[in-house]
C-alpha positions as CSV (number, residue, x, y, z in Angstrom):
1,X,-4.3,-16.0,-32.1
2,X,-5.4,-12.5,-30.9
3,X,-7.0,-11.5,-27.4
4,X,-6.5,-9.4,-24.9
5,X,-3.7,-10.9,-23.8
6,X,-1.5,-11.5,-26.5
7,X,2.0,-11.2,-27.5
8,X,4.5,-8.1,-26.8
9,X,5.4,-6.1,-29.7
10,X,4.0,-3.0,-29.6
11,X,5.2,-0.2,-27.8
12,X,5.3,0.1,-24.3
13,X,2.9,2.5,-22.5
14,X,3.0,4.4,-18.9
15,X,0.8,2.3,-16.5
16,X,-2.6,1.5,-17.9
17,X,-5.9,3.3,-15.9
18,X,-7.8,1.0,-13.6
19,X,-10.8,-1.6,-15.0
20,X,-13.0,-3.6,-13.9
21,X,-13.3,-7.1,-14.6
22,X,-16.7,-8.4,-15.1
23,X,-17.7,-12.3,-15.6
24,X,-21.0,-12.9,-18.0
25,X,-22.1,-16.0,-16.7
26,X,-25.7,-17.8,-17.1
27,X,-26.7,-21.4,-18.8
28,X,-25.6,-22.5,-22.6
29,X,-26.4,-21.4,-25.5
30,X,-28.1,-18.1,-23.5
31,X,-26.0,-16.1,-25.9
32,X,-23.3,-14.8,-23.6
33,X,-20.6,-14.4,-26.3
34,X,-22.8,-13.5,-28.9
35,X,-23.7,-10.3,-26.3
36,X,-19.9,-9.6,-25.3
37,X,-19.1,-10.0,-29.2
38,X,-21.9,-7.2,-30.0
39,X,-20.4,-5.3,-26.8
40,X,-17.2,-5.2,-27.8
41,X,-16.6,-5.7,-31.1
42,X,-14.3,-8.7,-30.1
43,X,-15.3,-13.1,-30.6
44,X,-14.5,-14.3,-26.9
45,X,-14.8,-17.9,-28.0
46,X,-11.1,-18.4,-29.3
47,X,-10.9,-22.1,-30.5
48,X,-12.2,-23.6,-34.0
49,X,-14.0,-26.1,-31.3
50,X,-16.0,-23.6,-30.1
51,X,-17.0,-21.9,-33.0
52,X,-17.8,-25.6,-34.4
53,X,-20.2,-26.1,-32.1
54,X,-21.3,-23.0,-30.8
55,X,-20.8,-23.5,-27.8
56,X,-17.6,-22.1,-25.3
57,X,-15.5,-24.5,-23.9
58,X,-12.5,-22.1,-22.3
59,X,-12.2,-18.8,-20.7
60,X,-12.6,-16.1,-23.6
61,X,-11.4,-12.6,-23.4
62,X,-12.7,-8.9,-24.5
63,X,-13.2,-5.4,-23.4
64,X,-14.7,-1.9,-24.3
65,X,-14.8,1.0,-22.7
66,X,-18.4,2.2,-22.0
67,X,-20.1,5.8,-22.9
68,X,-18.7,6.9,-19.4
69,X,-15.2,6.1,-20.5
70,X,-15.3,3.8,-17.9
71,X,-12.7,0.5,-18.7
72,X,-14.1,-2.7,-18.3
73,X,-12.6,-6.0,-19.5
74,X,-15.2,-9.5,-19.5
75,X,-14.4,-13.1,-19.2
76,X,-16.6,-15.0,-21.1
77,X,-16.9,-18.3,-19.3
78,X,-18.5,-21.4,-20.4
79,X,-22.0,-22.4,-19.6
80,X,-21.5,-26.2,-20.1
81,X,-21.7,-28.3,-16.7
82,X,-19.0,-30.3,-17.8
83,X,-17.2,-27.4,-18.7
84,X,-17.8,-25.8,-15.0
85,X,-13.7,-26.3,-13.8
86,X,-13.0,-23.5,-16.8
87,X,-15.9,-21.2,-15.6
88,X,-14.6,-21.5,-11.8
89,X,-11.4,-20.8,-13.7
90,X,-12.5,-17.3,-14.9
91,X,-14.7,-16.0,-11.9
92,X,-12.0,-16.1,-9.1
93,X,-10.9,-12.4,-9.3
94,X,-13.9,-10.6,-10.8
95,X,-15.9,-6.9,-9.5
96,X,-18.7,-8.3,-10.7
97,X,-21.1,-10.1,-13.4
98,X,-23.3,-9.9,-16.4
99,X,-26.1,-12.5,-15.4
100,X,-27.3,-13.8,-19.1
101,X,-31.0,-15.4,-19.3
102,X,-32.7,-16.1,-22.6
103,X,-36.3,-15.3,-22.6
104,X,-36.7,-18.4,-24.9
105,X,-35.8,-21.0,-22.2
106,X,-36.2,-18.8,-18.9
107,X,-34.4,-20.2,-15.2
108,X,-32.0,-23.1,-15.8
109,X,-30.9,-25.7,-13.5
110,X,-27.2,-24.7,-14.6
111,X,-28.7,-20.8,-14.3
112,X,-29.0,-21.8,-10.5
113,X,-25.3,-23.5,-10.2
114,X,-24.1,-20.4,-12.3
115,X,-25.8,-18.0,-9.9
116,X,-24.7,-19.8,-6.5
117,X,-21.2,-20.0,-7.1
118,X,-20.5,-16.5,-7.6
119,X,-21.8,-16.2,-4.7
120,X,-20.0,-18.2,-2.8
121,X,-17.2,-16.4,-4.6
122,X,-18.4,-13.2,-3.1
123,X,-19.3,-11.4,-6.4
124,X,-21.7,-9.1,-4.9
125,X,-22.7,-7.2,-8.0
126,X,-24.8,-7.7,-11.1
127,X,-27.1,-6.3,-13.7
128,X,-29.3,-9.7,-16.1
129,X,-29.5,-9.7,-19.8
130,X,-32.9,-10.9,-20.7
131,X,-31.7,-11.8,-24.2
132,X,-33.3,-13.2,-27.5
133,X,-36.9,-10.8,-26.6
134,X,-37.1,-10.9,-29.9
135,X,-37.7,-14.4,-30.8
136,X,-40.8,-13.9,-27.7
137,X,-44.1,-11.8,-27.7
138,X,-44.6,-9.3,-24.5
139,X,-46.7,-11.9,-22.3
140,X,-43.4,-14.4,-22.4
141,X,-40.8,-11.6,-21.1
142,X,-43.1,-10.5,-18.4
143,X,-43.0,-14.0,-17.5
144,X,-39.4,-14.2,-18.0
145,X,-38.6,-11.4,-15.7
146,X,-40.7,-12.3,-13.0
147,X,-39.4,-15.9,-13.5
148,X,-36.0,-13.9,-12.7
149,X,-36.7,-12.1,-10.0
150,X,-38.1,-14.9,-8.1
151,X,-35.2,-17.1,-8.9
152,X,-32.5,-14.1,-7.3
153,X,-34.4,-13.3,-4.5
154,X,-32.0,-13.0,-1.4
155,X,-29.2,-13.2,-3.5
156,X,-27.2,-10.3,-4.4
157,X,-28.6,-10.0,-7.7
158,X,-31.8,-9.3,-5.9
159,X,-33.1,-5.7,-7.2
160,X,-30.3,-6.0,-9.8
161,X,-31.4,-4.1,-12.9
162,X,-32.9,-6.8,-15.5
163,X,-32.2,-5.2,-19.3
164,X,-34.1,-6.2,-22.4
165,X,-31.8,-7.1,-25.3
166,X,-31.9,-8.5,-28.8
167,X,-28.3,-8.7,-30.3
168,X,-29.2,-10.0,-33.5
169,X,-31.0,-6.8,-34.3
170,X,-29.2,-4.4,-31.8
171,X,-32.3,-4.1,-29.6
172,X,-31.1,-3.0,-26.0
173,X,-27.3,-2.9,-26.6
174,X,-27.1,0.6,-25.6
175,X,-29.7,-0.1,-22.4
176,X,-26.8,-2.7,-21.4
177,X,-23.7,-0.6,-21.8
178,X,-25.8,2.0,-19.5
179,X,-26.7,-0.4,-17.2
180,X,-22.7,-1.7,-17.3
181,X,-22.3,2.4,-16.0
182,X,-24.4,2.2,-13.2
183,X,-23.6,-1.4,-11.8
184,X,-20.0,0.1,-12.0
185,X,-20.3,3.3,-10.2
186,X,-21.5,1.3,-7.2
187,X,-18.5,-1.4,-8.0
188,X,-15.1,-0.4,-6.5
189,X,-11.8,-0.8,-8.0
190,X,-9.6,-3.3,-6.7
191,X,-7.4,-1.8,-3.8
192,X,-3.4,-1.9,-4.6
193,X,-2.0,-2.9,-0.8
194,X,1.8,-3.5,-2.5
195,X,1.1,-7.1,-2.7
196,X,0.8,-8.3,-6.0
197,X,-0.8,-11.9,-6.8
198,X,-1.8,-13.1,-10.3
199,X,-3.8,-16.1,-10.4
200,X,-2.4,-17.9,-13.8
201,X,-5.3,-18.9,-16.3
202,X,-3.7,-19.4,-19.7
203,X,-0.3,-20.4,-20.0
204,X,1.3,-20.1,-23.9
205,X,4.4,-19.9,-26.0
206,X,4.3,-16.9,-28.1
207,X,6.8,-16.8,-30.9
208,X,9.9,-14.2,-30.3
209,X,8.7,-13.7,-26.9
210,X,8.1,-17.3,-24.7
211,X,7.1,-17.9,-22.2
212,X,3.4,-16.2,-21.3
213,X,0.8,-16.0,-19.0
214,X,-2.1,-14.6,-18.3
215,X,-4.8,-13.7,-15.2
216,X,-6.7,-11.4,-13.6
217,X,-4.2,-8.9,-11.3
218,X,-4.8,-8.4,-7.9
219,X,-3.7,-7.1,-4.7
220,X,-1.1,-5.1,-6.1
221,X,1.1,-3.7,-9.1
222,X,3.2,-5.4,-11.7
223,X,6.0,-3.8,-13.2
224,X,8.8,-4.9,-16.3
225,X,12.1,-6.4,-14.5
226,X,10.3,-7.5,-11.1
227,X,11.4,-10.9,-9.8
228,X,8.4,-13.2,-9.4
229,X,7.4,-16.6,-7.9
230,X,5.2,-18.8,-9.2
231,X,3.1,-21.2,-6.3
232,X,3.0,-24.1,-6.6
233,X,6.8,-25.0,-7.7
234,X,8.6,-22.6,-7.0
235,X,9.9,-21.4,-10.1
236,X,11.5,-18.0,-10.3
237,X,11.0,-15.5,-13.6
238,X,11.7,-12.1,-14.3
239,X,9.2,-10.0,-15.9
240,X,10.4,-9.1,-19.5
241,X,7.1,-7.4,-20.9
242,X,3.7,-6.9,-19.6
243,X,0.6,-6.0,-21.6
244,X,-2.9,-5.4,-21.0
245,X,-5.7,-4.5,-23.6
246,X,-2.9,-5.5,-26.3
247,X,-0.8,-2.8,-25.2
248,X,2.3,-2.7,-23.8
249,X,2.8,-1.5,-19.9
250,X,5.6,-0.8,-18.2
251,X,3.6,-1.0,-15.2
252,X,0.0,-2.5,-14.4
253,X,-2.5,-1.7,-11.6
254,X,-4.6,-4.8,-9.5
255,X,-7.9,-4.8,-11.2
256,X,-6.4,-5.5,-14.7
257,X,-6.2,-8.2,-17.4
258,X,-2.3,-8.4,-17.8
259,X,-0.2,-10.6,-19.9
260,X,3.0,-11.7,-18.3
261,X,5.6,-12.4,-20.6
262,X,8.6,-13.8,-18.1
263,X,12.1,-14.7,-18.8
264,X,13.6,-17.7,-17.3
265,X,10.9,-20.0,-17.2
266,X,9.7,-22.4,-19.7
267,X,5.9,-22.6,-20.5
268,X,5.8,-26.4,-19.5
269,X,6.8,-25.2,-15.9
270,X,3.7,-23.6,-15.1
271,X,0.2,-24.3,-15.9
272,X,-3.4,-23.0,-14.7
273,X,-4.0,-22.5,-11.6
274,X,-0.3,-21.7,-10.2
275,X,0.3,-18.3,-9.3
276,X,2.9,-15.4,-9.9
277,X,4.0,-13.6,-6.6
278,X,6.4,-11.7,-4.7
279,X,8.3,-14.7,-2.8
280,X,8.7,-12.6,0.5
281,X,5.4,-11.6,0.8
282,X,3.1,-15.1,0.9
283,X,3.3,-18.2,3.0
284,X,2.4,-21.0,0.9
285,X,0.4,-23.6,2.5
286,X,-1.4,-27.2,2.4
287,X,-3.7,-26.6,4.5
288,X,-6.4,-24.2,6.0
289,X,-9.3,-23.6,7.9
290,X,-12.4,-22.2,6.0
291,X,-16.0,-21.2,6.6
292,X,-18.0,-23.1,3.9
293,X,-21.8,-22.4,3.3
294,X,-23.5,-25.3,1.7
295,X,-26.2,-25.0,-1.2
296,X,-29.9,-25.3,0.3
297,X,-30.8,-27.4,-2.6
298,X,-29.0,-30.4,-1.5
299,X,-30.2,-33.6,-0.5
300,X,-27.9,-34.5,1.8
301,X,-25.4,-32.9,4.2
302,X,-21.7,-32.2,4.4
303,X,-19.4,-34.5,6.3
304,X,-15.9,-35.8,5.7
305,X,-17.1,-38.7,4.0
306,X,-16.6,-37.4,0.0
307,X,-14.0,-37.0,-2.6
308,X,-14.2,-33.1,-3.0
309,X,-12.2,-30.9,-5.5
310,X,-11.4,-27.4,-4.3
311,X,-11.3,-24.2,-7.0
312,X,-9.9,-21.9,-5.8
313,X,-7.8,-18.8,-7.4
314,X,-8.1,-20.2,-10.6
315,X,-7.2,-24.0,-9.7
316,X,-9.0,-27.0,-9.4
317,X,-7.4,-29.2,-6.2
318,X,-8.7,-32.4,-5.2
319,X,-8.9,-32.1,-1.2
320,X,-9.3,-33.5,2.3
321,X,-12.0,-32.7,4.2
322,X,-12.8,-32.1,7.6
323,X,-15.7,-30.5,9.1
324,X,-15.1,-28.2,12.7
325,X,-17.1,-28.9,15.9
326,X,-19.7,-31.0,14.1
327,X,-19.5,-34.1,12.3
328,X,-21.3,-32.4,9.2
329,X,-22.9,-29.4,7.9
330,X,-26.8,-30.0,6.8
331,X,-28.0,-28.0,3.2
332,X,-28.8,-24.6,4.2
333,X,-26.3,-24.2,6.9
334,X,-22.4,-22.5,7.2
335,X,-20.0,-24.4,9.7
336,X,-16.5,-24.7,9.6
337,X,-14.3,-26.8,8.0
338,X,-10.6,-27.7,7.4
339,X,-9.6,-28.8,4.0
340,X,-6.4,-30.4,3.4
341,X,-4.8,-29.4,-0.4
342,X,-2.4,-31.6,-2.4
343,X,0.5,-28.6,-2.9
344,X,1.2,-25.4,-1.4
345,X,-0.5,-22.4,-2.9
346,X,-0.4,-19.1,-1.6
347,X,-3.8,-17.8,0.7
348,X,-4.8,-14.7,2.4
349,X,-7.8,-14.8,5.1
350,X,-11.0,-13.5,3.0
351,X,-9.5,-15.8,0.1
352,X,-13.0,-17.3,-1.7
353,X,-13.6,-21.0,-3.1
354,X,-15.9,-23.2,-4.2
355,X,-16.6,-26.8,-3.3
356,X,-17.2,-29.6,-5.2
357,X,-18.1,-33.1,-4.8
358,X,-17.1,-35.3,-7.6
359,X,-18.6,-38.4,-6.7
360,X,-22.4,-36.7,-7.2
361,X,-20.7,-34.6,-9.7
362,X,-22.2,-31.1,-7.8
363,X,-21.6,-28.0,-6.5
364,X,-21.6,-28.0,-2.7
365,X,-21.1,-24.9,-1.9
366,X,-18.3,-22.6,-0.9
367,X,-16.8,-19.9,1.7
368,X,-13.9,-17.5,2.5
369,X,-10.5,-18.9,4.0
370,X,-10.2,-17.8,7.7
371,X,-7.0,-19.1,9.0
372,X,-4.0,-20.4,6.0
373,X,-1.8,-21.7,8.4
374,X,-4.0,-23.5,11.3
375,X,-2.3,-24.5,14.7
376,X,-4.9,-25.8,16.6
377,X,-5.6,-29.6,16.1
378,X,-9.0,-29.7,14.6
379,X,-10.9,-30.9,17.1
380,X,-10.1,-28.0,19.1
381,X,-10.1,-25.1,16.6
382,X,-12.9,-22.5,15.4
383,X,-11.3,-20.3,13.4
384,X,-12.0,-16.6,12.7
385,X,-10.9,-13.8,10.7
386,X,-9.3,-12.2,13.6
387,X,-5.8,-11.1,13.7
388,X,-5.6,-11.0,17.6
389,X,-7.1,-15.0,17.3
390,X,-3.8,-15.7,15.0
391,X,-1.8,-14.1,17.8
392,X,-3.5,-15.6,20.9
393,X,-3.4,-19.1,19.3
394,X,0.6,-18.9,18.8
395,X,1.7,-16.6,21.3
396,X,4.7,-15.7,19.8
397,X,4.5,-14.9,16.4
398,X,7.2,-12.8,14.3
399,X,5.8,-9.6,12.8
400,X,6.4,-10.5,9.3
401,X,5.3,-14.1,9.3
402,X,2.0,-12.1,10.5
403,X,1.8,-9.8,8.0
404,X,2.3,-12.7,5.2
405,X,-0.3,-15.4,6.9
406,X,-3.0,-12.4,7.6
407,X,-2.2,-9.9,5.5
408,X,-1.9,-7.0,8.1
409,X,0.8,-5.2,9.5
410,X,1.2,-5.3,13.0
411,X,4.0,-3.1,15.1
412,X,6.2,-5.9,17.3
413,X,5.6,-5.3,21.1
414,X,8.5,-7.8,22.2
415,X,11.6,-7.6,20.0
416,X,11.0,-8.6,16.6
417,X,7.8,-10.3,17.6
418,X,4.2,-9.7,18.2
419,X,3.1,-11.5,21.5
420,X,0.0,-11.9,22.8
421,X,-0.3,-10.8,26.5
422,X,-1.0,-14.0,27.9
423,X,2.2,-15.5,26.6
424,X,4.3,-12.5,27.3
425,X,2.8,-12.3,31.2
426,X,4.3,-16.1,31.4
427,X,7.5,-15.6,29.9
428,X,8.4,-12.7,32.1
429,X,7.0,-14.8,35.1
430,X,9.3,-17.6,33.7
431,X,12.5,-15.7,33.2
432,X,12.2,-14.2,36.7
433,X,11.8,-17.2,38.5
434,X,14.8,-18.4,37.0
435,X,16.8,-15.3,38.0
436,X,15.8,-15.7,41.0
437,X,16.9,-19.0,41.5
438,X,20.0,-18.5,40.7
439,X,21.2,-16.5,43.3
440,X,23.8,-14.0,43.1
441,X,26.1,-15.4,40.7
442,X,22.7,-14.5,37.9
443,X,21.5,-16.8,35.5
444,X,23.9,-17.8,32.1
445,X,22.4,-15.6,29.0
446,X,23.2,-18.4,27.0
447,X,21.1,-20.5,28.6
448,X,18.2,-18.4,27.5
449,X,15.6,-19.0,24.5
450,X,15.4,-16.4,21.9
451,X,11.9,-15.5,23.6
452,X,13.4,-15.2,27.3
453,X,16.1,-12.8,26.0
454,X,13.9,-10.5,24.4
455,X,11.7,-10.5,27.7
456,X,14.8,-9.3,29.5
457,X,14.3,-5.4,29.2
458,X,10.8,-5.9,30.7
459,X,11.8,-7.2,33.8
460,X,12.1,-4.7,36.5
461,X,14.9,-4.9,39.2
462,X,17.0,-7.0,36.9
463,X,20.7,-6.3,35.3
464,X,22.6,-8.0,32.7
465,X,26.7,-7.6,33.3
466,X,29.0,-9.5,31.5
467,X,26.5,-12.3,30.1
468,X,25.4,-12.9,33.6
469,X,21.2,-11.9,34.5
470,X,21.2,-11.2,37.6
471,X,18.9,-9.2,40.2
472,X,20.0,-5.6,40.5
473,X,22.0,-4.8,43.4
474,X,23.3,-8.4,44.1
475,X,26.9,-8.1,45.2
476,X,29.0,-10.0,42.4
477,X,30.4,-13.3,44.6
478,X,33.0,-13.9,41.8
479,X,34.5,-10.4,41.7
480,X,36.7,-11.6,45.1
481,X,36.3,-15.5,45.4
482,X,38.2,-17.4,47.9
483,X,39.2,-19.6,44.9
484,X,40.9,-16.6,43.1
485,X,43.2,-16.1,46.4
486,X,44.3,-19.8,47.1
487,X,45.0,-20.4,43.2
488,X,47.3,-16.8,43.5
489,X,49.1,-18.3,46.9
490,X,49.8,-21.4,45.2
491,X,49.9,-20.9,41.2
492,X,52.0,-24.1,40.4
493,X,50.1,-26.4,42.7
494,X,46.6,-25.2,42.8
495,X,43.9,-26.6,44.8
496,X,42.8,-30.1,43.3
497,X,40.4,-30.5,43.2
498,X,39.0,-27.3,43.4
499,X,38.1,-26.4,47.0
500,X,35.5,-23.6,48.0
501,X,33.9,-23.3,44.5
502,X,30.6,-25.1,42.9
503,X,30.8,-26.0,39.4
504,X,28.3,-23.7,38.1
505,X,31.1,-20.4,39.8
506,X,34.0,-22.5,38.1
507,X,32.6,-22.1,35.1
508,X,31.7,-18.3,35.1
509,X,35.5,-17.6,36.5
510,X,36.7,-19.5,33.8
511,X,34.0,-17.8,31.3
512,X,34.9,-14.5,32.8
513,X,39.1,-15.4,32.5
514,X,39.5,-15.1,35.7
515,X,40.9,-18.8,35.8
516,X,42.5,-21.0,33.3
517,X,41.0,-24.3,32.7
518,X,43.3,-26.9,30.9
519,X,43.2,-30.5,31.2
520,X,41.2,-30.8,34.4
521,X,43.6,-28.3,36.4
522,X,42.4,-24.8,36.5
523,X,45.2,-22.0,37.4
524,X,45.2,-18.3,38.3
525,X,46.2,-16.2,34.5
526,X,49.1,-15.0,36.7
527,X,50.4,-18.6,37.0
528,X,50.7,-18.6,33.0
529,X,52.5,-15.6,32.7
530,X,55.1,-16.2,35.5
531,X,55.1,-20.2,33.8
532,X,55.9,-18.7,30.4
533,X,58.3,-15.9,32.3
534,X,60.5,-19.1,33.6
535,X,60.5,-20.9,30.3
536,X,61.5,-18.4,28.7
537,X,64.6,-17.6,31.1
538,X,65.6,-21.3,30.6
539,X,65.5,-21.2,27.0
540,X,67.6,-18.0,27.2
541,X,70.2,-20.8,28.9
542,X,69.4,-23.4,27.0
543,X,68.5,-22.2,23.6
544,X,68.3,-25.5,21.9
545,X,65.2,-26.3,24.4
546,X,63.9,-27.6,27.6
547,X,62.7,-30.5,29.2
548,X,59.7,-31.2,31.1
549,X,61.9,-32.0,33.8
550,X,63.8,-28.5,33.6
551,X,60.1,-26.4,33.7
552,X,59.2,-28.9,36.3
553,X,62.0,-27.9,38.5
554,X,62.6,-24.6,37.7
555,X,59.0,-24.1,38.8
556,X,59.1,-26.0,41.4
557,X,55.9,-28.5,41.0
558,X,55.0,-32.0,39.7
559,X,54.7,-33.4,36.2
560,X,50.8,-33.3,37.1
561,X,51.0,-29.9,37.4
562,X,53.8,-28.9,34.7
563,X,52.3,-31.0,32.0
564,X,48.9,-28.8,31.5
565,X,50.9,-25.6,31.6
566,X,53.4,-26.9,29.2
567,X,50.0,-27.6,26.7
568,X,48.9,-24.2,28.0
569,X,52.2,-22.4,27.1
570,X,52.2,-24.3,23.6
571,X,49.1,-23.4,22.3
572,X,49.1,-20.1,23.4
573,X,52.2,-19.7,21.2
574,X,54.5,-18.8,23.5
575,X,56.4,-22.3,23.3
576,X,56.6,-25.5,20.6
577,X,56.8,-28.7,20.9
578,X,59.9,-30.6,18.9
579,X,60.3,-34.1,20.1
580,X,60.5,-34.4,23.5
581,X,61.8,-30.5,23.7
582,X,60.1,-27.2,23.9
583,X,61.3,-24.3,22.1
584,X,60.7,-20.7,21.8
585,X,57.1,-20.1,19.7
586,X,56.2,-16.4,18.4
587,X,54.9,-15.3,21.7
588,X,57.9,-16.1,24.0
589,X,58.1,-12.7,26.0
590,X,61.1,-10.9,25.6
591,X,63.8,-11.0,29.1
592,X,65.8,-7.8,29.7
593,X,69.2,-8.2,28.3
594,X,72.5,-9.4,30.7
595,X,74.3,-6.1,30.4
């Protein structure tokens, strides 16, 4: 099998120049591959099927490069309504289209359907091949091209150039290629914003190489040895080879047909309609909020009622539908809609797609993704391209989740975060409040949401000492607390319980280590050291160990009291436990010698 896509031998090229990728599209048997064939010198339709019946069933391939010099790769997509899935397949990621009528037959019904969904896909540029003129006298193409013109009026093909052409006898092949010129000096190239996505739309196994895929780049670059993702799944894969135009690339630019050869994945783990990716870049979602313009010519109007497939990319989704504000959308109209996918697949706001309802077997219509990761229940959101809308609705929103749900960089303003001003506003207001209500001893920093702690350097008039937030200026009541001077007067028999102090100061002296909690008794530090002092002057006279009795007395308290500084003293090191003796431990201090 040969195409443009197909398998990684030769050898390997710098990056490739830019292209554009046009889509011929227009009703059966119009002869749209017998055109790209006499374009290009290459048979699109790829299967013995096809060439059976005459008549393309899949996505073919070719390209050319035009008397400019100019690039420019087609997908040849079936005309067949019932193969439509494989021509949504092919359109998804095109710069625009070469519109095929036959001057035999004129306007189809399937020329319409054709015609509508790239627009709904947002093609927005075209030039129409009036082909087989020769098999008609003069009076029949006149007809024909007025029959055209009507038939695109307000449509973006309207004023498009129409072009004459009989391929059989090469009449007009060189007024097309022109006409290809023109329609792609007013065509941009697709911009390269470091954020590569390749919409998958042949998967095969090619031998020596394995695993391969193919698609229509966009978005950004592709180089040999980047680590991909493919959505949905979640497969990993390393790029081993890439080639576009049947040669081999090192690198290739957004706007190409590429070939990904990738390591690491068999071909059974990834079909059409997945997509490869950079797996920190996208947020893959299930669900998102969409405009959706329905087709004028149906008979009845949009509501949730419907089994719909979604294509979008280059899949074909069976989805949940949900219509925004209004319990339907009548033929003619745009609303907004919510549609609810199977599996997560990774969307960008200005994503396109096209509706379908399989029940009636028809197009609906289509629209452009406005919000991939909706957070407003549906009955209260109307969603928008807007990047401050994304931010208002959340408040809080990290600065590269943004980036990856909207596709634009925006520079934090709180920490990490962008906030809107609303929710910031509050969350100062809150954190304030709460300082304040704490009174001099400050508010715990621990206490604090991730949010309220990044607020903190906005807040005038306020300190933060020793994991205390407090207001500036505030004497410190801990630094001489009553408590602190009865535990020193009394260190073996401290106050019990403990007198003069609320419980949220008992736990800041005891954060701070200006007591000692341990077992319910708290003691001055100074009571530990003199404590282990003692012990270890009585092991010094009884060096095989001490009783509780003899720390008891020797420090002249209670077994209440002598207990807990015995537990203190052992797992602090500076005593051990053997039996119903304590003995020295590694941090026994050290007595001055006798002599």
């Amino acid at each position: 099998m040969t195409t443009a896509e197909t398998p990684m031998h030769a050898h390997a090229a710098a990056a490739e120049p830019q292209m554009h990728v046009v889509a011929t599209a227009g009703h059966v048997d119009h002869g749209k591959s017998t055109l790209v064939l006499a374009l290009t010198g290459m048979d699109p339709d790829r299967f013995a099927e096809e060439k059976a019946r005459g008549l393309t069933i899949d996505l073919g391939f070719a390209w050319t490069k035009l008397p400019s010099g100019r690039q420019i790769a087609f997908v040849d997509v079936p005309g067949h309504v019932r193969f439509l899935k494989n021509m949504l397949a092919g359109v998804g990621a095109v710069d625009a289209c070469l519109f095929v009528v036959a001057a035999t037959e004129g306007w189809k019904q399937q020329s319409e359907e054709h015609l509508r969904i790239l627009e709904v896909l947002g093609v927005g540029h075209g030039v129409v091949a009036l082909t087989k003129v020769g098999l008609v006298d003069d009076d029949d193409r006149e007809l024909a091209r007025l029959e055209i013109a009507e038939a695109v009026e307000h449509t973006f093909l309207d004023g498009a150039e129409i072009v004459e052409v009989d391929t059989p006898t090469n009449v007009g092949l060189d007024a097309v290629r022109a006409a290809l010129d023109r329609l792609l000096d007013a065509t941009p190239f697709s911009v390269d914003l470091g954020r590569p996505r390749l919409w998958i739309d042949r998967v095969f196994a090619a031998k020596g190489s394995g695993t391969v895929v193919t698609g229509t780049l966009a978005g950004g670059s592709l180089s040999v040895d980047d680590d991909l993702l493919t959505l949905p799944g979640g497969r990993r894969a390393r790029v081993r080879a890439l080639q576009s135009l049947q040669q081999s690339r090192t690198t290739v630019a957004p706007g190409s047909r590429v070939a990904v050869n990738l390591s690491g994945l068999a071909h059974d783990e990834v079909a059409r309609g997945h997509a490869l990716v950079r797996a920190d870049q996208w947020q893959p979602t299930r669900l998102f909020d969409a405009s959706l313009a329905v087709l004028g010519r149906l008979d009845h109007e949009v509501s949730q009622r419907g089994a719909y497939q979604t294509y979008i990319g280059s899949g074909e989704h069976p989805v949940r539908l949900r219509v925004l504000g209004h319990e339907a959308i009548l033929p003619g109209d745009e609303g907004l809609v919510r549609l609810h996918l199977p599996v997560r697949v990774p969307l960008l706001p200005g994503d396109r797609f096209v509706l379908r309802e399989s029940g009636r077997d028809e197009t609906v219509g289509g629209g452009a993704v406005l919000d991939v990761a909706p957070v407003l229940p549906a009955s209260k959101a109307r969603p928008t391209r807007s990047v401050d809308r994304v931010v208002s609705e959340r408040g809080w929103i990290e600065a590269d989740l943004l980036l990856r749900l909207t596709g634009e960089r925006r520079e934090p303003n709180v920490g990490r975060w962008v906030v809107s001003e609303a929710a910031r506003a509050a969350t100062v207001e809150k954190v304030r409040q709460a300082v304040e209500a704490a009174g001099p001893l400050g508010l715990d920093q621990a206490t604090l949401t991730d949010h309220e702690r990044a607020v903190l350097p906005l807040l005038d008039g306020v300190v933060v000492e020793a994991g205390r937030v407090r207001q500036a200026g505030a004497a410190d009541p801990l630094a001489e607390h009553p408590f602190l001077a009865a535990l020193a007067a009394e260190p073996f028999t401290p106050p019990d319980p403990p007198a003069g102090v609320s419980r949220a100061e008992l736990h800041e002296l005891v954060r701070r280590g200006l007591v000692v909690a341990q077992d319910g008794i708290y003691f001055a530090p100074s009571a530990l050291a003199a404590a282990a002092q003692a012990v270890a002057r009585l092991l010094q006279q009884n060096p095989e160990g001490v009783t509780v009795a003899q720390v008891r007395e020797a420090l002249g308290t209670s077994r209440k009291y002598a207990l807990p500084l015995l537990a203190r003293l052992d797992g602090d090191g500076v005593t051990r436990r053997r039996g119903d003796l304590r003995i020295g431990g590694p941090r026994l201090p050290s007595l001055p010698s006798a002599g």
